[in-house]
N, C-alpha and C positions, 0 to 999 in steps of 0.2 A: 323360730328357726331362721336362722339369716342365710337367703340365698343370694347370688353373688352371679355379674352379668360372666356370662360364656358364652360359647361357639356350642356346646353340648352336643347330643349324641348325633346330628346331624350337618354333612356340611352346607346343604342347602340352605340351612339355618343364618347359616355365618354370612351367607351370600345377602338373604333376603331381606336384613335388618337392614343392610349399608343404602344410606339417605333415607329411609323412612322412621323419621321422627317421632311416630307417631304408635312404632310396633318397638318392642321389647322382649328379651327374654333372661330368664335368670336359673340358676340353679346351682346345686349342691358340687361339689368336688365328684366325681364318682367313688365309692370308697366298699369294699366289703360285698361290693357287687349290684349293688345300688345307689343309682342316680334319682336325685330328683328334680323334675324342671317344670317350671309355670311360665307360659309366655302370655301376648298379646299382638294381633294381628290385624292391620288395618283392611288387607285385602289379599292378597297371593304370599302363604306364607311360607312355602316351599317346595322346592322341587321332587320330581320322584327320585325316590330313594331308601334304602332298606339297612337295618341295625340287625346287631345279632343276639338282641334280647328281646324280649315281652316289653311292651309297652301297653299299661294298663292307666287310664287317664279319666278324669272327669273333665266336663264342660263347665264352663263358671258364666259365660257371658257368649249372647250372640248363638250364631248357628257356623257351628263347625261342619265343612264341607271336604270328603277326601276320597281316592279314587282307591279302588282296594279288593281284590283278588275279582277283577271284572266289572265291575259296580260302582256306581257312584253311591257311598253314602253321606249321613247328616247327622249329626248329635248336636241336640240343643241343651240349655243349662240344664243340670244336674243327671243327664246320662251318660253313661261310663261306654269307654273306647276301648277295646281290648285290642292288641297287633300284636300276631305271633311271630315269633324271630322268623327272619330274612326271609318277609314278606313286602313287594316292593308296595309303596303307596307315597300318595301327594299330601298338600294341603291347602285352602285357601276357606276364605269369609264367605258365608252363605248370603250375605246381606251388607249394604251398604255400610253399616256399624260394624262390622269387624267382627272379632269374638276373642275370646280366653279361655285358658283352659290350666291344669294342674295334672301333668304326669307321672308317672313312676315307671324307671327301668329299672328291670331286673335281670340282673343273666339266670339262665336256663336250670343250669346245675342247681342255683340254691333251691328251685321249684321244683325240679326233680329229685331230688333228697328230701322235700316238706313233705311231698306227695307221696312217695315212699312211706313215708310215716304215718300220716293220715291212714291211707289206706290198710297199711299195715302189709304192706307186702311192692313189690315194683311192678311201679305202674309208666305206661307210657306220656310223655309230658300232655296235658289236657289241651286242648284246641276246643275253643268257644266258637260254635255256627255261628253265631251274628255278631259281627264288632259293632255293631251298638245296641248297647240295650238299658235295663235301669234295675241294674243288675246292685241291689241293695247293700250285699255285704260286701261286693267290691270296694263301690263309694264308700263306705264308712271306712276302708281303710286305706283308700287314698288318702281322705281329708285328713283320717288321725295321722297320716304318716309325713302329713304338713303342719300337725299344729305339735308334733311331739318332738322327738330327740332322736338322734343315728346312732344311740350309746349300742351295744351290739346285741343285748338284752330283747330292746325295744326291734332292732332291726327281726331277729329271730322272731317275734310276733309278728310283724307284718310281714314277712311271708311266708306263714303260715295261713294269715288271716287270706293273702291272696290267693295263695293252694286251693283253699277252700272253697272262694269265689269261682274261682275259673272251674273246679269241678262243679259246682252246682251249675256253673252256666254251661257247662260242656254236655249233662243233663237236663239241659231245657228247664232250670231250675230246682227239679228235684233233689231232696236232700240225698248226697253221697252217701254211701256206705262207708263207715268209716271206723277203725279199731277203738276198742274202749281199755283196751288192756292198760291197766297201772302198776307200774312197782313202787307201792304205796312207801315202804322203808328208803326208799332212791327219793323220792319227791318228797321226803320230811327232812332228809339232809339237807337238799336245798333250799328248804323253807328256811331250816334254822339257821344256816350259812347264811341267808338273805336279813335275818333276825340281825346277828352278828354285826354284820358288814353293810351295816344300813347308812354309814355318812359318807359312803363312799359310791363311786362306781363298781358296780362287778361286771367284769367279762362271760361270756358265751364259756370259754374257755374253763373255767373253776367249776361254773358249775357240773361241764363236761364231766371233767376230772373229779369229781363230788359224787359224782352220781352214777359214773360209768354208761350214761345213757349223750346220744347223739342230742345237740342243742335244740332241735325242735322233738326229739322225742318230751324232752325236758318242759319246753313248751305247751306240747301239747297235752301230755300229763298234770302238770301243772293246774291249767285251766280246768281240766275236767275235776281234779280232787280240790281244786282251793275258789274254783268260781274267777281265778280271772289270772294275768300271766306273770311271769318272774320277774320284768321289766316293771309292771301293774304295782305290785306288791310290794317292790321293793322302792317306788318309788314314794307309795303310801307311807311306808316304815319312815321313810325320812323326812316325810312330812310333818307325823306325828314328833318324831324328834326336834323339827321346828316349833312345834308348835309348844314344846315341853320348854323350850329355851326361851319361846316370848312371855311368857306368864312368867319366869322369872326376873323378867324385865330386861333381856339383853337385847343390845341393837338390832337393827335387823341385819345391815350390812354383816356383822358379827353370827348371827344366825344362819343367815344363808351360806358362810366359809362353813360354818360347823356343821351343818349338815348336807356340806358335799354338793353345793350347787356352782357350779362354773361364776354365776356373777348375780348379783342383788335382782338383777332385771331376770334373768332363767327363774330364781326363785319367787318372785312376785307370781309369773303367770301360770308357773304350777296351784300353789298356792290357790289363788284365785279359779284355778281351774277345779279344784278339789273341793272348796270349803266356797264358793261362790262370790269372796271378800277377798280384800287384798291384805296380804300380813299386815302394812298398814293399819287399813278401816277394824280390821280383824281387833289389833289390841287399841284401839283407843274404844270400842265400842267394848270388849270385855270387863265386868263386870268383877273386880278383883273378889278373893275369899277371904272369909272372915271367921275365922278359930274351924278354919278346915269345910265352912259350909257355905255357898252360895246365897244370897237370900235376896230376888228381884225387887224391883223397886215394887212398891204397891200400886195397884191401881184403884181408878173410882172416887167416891166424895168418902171423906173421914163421916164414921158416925160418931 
């Protein structure tokens, strides 16, 4: 994911970088209601000041220090920061080294529509008691929401993945209550729609219109009948279709257009991300067939 220097959600921000060479920040377009941003901070990294979405973040380095509904707190690497909309707070380096950190905005409304969902009925938006904690399934979906894609697919899982989070942390970690209800005939069209339409992108949108169900109903249904999500699936689907295209010995640059990846470099770190080899290392290391049957190299001394 290429993020791209900004002023981002905050204007303190824009202030606190100017002459210090030595802090940074980057991040996403805002787009579909979600920002993402990763900075680095040598010491005072900004003023107080308040946004009017959730900011759900992890620490990556250093001890992140900020002032926040009365309190001073502190997240060190790898605990999640949770900031509920237009909550005022600061920030600066707990420690001579600075720190970094990996954020996700999100406005309100997509979390309250997830959560809806989840629960199965309307619920009030979730408020986490402690904005730091090591709050597990948050983190996992900060980080996937940095090493993955903004297709809209992918976006409708991660915030659902955060709905979930912020309810489990809203219960002091206990698992929420949450609906099981599927409409098993609605989640098979969208499988086989995802079958179909596998070298392409699909929208949030289709499968709406598919299924007649809201895009995280779809989501969430999904995951519980097929074991993982529409973005998951379909991105596997296309994977396979790569891989169906290098055994027949096309390029790869060629491969990656056919199965619908933005650029040879997207398709490599999928790829790699899936099958733990790079389409490269993948086909020089395969093993061609022979009259339809595989057959390894032998090992051991000839008898």
């Amino acid at each position: 994911m290429h993020l791209e220097q900004t002023t981002s959600a905050g204007v303190g921000l824009e202030r606190s970088c100017h002459g210090k060479v030595r802090s940074w920040i980057a991040s996403t377009s805002p787009g579909a209601g979600v920002e993402l941003f990763s900075a680095w901070f040598a010491d005072k990294a900004y003023q107080t000041h308040r946004h009017d979405t959730y900011a759900i973040g992890v620490t990556d380095f250093g001890v992140q220090v900020f002032d926040y509904r009365g309190a001073v707190r502190a997240s060190t690497p790898g605990q999640v920061t949770v900031l509920y909309p237009d909550e005022a707070h600061d920030g600066r380096a707990g420690t001579g080294e600075g720190f970094g950190y990996r954020i996700v905005y999100v406005q309100p409304s997509l979390l309250a529509d997830a959560v809806r969902v989840v629960r199965g009925r309307p619920y009030p938006l979730p408020f986490v008691s402690q904005p730091v904690s090591s709050n597990a399934k948050l983190a996992r979906a900060v980080a996937g929401a940095f090493r993955g894609s903004l297709e809209s697919l992918a976006v409708d899982s991660l915030i659902v993945e955060l709905a979930e989070g912020l309810m489990a942390g809203e219960r002091d970690g206990h698992r929420p209550v949450v609906s099981r209800r599927v409409d098993v005939r609605a989640i098979d069209r969208a499988r086989q729609f995802l079958d179909a339409e596998r070298t392409r992108v699909v929208h949030s949108t289709e499968l709406e219109s598919i299924t007649g169900l809201t895009r995280y109903d779809v989501c969430r249904q999904f995951r519980i009948m097929f074991g993982t999500s529409p973005y998951r699936y379909l991105l596997m689907r296309r994977l396979e279709f790569a891989r169906e295209r290098i055994h027949r010995g096309r390029p790869l640059v060629d491969v990656a257009g056919d199965a619908g990846f933005a650029d040879q470099a997207h398709f490599s770190r999928a790829f790699k991300s899936a099958f733990g080899l790079t389409p490269a290392r993948y086909r020089a290391l395969r093993i061609p067939a022979a009259a339809g049957r595989v057959s390894p190299p032998k090992q051991g001394l000839d008898t």
